[in-house]
N, C-alpha and C positions, 0 to 999 in steps of 0.2 A: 387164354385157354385154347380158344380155336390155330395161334399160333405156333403153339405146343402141338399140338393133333397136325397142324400143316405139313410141322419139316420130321415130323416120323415118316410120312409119306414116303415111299422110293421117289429117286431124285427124276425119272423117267417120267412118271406121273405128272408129277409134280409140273415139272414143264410142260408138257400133252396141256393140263389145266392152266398151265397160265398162257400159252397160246390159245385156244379156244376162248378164252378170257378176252384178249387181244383183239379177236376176232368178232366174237359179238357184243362186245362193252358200247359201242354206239347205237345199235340195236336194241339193249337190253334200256339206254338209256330215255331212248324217243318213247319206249314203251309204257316206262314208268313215268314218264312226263304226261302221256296222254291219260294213262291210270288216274294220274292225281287229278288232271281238270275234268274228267270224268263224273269222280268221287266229290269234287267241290259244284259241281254242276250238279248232281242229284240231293245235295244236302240244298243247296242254294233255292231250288224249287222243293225242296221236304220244308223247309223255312218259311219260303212264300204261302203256301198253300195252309202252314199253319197261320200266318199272319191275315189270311183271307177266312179262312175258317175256323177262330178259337175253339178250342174244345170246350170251354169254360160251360155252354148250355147245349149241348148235342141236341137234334130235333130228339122228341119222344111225344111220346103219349103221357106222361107222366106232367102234370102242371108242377110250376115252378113256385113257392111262397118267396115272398120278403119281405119280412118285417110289415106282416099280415094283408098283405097285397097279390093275389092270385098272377100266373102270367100262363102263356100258351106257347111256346118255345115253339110249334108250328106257325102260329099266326102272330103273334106278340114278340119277336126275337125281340128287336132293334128297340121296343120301348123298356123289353127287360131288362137288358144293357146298360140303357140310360140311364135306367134307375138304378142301377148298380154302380154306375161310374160317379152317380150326384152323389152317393154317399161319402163323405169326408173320411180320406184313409191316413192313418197317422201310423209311421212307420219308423223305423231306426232314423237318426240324424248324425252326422258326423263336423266336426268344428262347429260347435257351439263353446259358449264362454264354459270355463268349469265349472262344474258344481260343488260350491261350498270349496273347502280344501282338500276335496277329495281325490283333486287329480285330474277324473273322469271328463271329457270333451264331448264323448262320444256315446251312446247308450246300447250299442252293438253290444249284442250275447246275454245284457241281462234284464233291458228294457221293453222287453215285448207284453206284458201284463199291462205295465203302465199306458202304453199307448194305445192297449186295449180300452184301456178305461177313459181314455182321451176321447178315443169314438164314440162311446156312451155317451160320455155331456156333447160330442159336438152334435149329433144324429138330436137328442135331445133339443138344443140351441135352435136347428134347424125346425124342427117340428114347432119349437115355440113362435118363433119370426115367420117362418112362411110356410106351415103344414107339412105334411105329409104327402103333396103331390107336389111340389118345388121342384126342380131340375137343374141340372148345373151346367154349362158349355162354355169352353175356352174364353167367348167375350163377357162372361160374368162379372160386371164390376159393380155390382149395390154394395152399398157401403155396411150397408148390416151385415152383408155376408164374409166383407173383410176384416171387419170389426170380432167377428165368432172367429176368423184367424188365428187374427193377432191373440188372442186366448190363449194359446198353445203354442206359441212362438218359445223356443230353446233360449231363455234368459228369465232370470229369476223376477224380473218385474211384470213377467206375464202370468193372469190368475192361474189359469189349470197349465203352467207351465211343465217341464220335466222336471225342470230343476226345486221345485214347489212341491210337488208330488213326493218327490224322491226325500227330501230333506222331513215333511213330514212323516213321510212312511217310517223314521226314525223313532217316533212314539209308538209307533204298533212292532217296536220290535225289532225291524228291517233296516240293515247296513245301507248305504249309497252304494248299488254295484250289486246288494243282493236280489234274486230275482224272488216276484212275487207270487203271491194266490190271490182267486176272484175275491176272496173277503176283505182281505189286506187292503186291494184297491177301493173297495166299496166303501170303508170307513176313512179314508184316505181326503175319498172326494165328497166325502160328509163333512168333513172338518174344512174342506176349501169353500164350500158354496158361500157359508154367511160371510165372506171378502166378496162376493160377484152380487151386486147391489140392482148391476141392470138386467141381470134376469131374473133374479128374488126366486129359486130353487130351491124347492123346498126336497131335502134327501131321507128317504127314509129307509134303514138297512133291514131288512125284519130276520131276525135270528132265531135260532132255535127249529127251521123247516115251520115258520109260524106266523102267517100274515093275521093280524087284530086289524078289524078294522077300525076302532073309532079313534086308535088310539095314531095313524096313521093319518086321520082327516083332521084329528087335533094339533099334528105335527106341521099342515099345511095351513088351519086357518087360523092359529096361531091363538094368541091372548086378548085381552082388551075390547073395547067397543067395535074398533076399525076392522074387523074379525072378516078381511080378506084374502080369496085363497090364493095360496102360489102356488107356481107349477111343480110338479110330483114328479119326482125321477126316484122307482122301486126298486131297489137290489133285495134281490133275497138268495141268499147263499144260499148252496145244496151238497149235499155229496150224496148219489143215485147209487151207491155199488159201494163195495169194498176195495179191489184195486182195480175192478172193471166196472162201465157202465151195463148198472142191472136193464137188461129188454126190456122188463115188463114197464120202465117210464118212456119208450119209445114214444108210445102215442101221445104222453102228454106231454116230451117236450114238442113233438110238430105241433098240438094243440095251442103252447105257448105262444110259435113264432107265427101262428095263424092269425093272433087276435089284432085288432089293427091299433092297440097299445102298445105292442111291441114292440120294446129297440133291443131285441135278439139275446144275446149273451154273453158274456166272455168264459173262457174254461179253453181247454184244446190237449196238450198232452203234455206229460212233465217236464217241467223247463224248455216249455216251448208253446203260447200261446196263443191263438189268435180270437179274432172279433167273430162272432154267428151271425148272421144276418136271415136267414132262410135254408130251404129242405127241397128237393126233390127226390122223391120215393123214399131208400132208406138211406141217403147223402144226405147231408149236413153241408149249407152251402156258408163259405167263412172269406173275410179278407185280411190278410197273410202280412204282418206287421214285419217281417223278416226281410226287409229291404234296406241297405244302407242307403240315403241320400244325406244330399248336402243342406246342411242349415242353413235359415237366412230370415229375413222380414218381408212379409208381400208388400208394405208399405201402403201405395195409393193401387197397386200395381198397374204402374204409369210406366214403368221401365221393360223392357225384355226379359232381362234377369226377374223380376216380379213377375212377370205372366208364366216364366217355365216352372217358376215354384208354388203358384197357382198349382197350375199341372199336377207338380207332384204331389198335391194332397188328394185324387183322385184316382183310382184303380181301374185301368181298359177291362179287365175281366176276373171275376172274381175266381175263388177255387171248390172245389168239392172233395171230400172226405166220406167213408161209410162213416152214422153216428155210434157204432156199437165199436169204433176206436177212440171214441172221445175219454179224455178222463172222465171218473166219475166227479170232480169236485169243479163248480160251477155255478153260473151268477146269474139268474134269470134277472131282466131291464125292462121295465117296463115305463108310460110316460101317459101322465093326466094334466092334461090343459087347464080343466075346470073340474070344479065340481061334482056337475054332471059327469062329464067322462067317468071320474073315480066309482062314481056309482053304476057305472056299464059295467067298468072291470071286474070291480066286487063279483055283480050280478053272473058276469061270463067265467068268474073263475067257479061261483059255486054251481053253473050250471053244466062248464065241460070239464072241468077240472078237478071238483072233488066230490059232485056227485055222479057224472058220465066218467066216472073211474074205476075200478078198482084196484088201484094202486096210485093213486095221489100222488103228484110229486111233491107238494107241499100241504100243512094241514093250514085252517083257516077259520077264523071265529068272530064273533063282534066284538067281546071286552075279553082282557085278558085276566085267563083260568086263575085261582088261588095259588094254586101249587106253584104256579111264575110269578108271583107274584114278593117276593123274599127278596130282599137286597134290589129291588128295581130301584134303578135310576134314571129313565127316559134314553140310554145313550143311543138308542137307535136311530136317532132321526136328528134334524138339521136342518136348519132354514133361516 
């Protein structure tokens, strides 16, 4: 086109421009040379300065929750951090064996649900073995902790594997390759716990917006004489809104992620998931499953290769979202060690949760109502 528009020019012109052309083409060159390292020099330090300065917890006045742990973003950065990078991040994988005959190597574009729910048991696993104040750093090598790895290793001989998840998610409905919902996964990993014998998980989904409690502590201490309790990982499915999350549960989901039961929640936006962990003001603070890496085995990790895929289960900085963009439909997590615990929870749900409410996120009872009581079958729960 421009060379069409060129030779309509008079031919006068024409050369007038292509002499001056002539004349400042070396000129115009050095110019555009200095332009460019310039512009690669300003991006170079816009880069450094993010690298030195994450935006992931800007200072504020606003305190930071996770996963019911208060922080001070003035005076707490570097331990908030920490505790954000200890949490086990389980993200896209690429060259793993296939799944079933399905094709699939790889879980890019429809795996993000599931690796949500991966987090859930491993933050769980983690709280079981070494609490809630455990920390993670590069020379980590207990064996426990490699051991909660290997869990989730991309090959079908690993318990909460993808390929184990994915293959059951098959009963509830779900293609290999189809993406999921916070429920889907919740009963997914109900059906997986009674195969994980060394951490005896006891899962319990509570449906209907309806925590029972005894029928919940029944589910934990089981039958028989030997009537000891296992540990308690609570899904309880929600949908807050119609195709938006309704405000008025604002307070009670930060109330959720305040309690120090908490392992946050899955939900995020349609076909497109990630893990909640924590709140500052009205952000919603999540770690972002939408990363491809490469699959592999930490093994002893004795090797290099072992220690960088350490690494990759790990996130330098988490991200933030307003919560009034969240989907409405979503998996509150909660986690009871003992006994005891279960009875805090109860205690703090009915004391900030559905009597410090006016709008409940979930309702809450001792024995379950009559009118539920038709076709029950116990499937909520697992252990």
């Amino acid at each position: 086109m421009f060379r069409r528009w060129f030779h309509r020019v008079p031919y006068h012109w024409r050369r007038y421009a292509l002499i001056v052309n002539h004349i400042f083409d070396p000129y115009i060159a050095v110019f555009t040379t200095y332009l460019h390292r310039l512009f690669r020099m300003i991006a170079c330090m816009t880069y450094e300065g993010a690298l030195n300065e994450p935006e992931d917890f800007p200072p504020s006045n606003e305190p930071v929750m996770i996963l019911g742990k208060e922080y001070d973003t003035n005076t707490e950065l570097d331990a908030l951090r920490n505790d954000v990078q200890s949490r086990i991040w389980m993200t896209y994988r690429r060259s793993f064996p296939q799944i079933a005959d399905s094709g699939f190597t790889s879980d890019k574009g429809w795996g993000c649900m599931l690796r949500c729910g991966q987090m859930v048991l491993a933050e769980a696993m983690i709280r079981r073995h070494f609490g809630r104040e455990w920390s993670w750093n590069a020379e980590t090598k207990d064996e426990t902790y490699l051991r909660i790895l290997r869990l989730f290793e991309d090959k079908k001989s690993a318990t909460y594997s993808l390929h184990m998840i994915s293959q059951l998610g098959v009963d509830e409905g779900k293609l290999i390759g189809e993406w999921y919902g916070p429920n889907t996964v919740a009963q997914v990993t109900r059906k997986l716990v009674p195969y994980d014998e060394w951490n005896s998980f006891s899962v319990h989904v509570a449906m209907d917006n309806m925590v029972i409690i005894d029928e919940i502590k029944q589910s934990c201490l089981g039958t028989g004489d030997d009537r000891m309790w296992r540990p308690l990982i609570l899904f309880i499915p929600l949908r807050l809104g119609l195709s938006e999350l309704n405000p008025v549960y604002l307070d009670g989901l930060k109330k959720c992620l305040s309690i120090p039961h908490s392992l946050g929640f899955t939900g995020g936006k349609p076909n497109h998931a990630s893990y909640f962990i924590g709140f500052t003001g009205d952000e919603v603070v999540f770690l972002d499953p939408h990363t491809t890496q490469e699959s592999g085995s930490i093994g002893k990790k004795s090797e290099e290769v072992e220690q960088e895929l350490d690494k990759s289960y790990h996130c330098t900085a988490a991200q933030r979202m307003p919560f009034l963009t969240l989907d409405p439909s979503l998996a509150l997590c909660f986690y009871c060690d003992t006994e005891k615990e279960y009875d805090d929870l109860c205690n703090r749900f009915r004391a900030e949760l559905i009597d410090g409410e006016s709008s409940p996120v979930f309702e809450m009872c001792n024995t379950r109502p009559d009118y539920m009581k038709d076709n029950y079958t116990f499937e909520g729960a697992a252990g």
